[in-house]
C-alpha positions as CSV (number, residue, x, y, z in Angstrom):
1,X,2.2,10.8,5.5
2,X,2.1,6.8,6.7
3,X,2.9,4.7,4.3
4,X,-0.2,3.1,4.4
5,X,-2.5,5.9,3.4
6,X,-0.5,6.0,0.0
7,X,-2.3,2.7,-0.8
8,X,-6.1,3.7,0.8
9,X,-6.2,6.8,-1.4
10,X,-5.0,6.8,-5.1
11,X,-7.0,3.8,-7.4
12,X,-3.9,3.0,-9.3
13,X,0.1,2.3,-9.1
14,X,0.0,5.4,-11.4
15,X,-1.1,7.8,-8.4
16,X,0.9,6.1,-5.9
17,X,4.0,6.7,-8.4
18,X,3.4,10.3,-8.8
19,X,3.0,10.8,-4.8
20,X,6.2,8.7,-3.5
21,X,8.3,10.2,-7.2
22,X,8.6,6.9,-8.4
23,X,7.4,5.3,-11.7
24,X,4.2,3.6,-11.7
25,X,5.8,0.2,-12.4
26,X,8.1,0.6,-9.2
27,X,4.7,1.4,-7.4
28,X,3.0,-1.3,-8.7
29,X,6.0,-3.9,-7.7
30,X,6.1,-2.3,-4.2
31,X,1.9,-2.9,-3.8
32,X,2.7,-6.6,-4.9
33,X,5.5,-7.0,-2.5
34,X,3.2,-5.7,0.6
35,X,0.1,-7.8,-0.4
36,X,2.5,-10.7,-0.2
37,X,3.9,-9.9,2.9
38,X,0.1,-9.4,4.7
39,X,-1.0,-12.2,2.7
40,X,-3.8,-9.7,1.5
41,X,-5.6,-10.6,-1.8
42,X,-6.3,-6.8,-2.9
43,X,-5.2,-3.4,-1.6
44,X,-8.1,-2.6,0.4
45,X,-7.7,-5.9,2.5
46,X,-3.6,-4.8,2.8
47,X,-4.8,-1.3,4.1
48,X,-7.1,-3.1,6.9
49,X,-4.7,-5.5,7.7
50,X,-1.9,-2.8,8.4
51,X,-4.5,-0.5,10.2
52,X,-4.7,-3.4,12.3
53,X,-1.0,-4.4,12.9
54,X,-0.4,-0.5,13.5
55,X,-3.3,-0.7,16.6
56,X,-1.5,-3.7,17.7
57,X,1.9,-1.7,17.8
58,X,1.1,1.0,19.8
């Protein structure tokens, strides 16, 4: 499963945690670190933003 859709699915770093077998504070450090990155202000802008850079890749 892309990365990516781990973010657009679960409402919290709780769910993404218990999907990727991480804890949900490592989640939640891993969301930051990607909004950062995209220079997204939330996790819905981060999962449009890398829908976009995937198009843009292949």
């Amino acid at each position: 499963m892309p990365r990516s859709r781990n973010l657009a699915g679960p409402t919290n770093s709780r769910e993404i945690g218990e999907r990727l077998f991480i804890s949900a504070k490592t989640a939640s450090v891993h969301v930051s670190a990607i909004l950062r990155k995209l220079g997204a202000a939330s996790r819905t802008e981060a999962v449009f933003l890398g829908g976009q850079l995937a198009e843009l890749a292949t």
